[in-house]
C-alpha positions in Angstrom: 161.8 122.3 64.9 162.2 120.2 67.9 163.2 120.9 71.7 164.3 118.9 74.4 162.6 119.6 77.7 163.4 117.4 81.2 160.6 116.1 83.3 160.4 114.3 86.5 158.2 111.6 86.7 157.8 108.7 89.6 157.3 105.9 87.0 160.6 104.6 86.1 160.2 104.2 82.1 163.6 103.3 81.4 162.1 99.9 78.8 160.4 102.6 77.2 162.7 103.9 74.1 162.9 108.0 74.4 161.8 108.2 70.4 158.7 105.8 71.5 158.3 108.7 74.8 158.6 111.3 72.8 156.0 109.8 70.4 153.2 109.0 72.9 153.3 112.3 74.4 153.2 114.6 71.0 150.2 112.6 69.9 148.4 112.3 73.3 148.8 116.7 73.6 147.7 116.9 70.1 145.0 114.8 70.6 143.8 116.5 73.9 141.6 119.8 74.6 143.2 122.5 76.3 141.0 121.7 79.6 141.8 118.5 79.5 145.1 119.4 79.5 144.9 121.7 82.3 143.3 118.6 84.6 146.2 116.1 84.0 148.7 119.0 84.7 147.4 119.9 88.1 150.0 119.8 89.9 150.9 116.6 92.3 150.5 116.6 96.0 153.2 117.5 97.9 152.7 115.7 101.3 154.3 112.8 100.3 158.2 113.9 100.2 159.3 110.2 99.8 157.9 110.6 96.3 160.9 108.9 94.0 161.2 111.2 90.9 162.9 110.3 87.6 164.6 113.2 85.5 163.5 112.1 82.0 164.4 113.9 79.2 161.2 114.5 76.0 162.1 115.8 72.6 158.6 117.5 71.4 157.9 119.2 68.4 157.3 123.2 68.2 153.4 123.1 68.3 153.4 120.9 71.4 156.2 122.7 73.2 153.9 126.2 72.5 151.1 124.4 74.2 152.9 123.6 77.0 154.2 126.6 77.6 150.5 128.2 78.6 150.8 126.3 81.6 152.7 128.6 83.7 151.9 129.3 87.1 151.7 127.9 90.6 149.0 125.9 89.7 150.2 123.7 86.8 153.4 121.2 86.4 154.5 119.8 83.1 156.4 117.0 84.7 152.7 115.8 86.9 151.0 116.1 83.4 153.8 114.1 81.6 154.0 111.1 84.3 150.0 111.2 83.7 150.0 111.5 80.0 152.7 107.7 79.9 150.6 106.4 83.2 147.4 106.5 81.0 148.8 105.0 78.1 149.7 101.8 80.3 153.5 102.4 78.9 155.2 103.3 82.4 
């Protein structure tokens, strides 16, 4: 099973193919521990309100989406983690 979450990320990574996304991100959460997890998804500093976010839409398997869903709370952001997780891999 597979579900669709929305992100919003400040690198535009429209040349990147949503299946190819989608791919890089499973794999890259899989891959990672759960603390390393928690650093990339603190969340992103809010005194720059010029910030330009991108809605971006991730399709993520079961096991990954479960994962993700620990990091409730003030503290954590899925979308910071996300623009982190494609930053690192050099694709956005």
């Amino acid at each position: 099973m597979r579900g669709n979450i929305i992100v919003r990320i400040e690198h535009d990574c429209q040349d990147l193919p949503p299946e190819r996304r989608s791919d890089l991100v499973t794999r890259r959460l899989r891959f990672l521990s759960d603390a390393e997890i928690l650093d990339l998804a603190s969340r992103r500093e809010r005194q720059y309100p010029g910030r330009n976010l991108h809605p971006v839409s991730i399709t993520l398997p079961a096991d990954v989406l479960e994962r993700l869903q620990r990091l409730q709370g003030s503290r954590w952001s899925v979308s910071a983690l996300i623009d982190r997780i494609l930053t690192d891999s050099g694709k956005a």
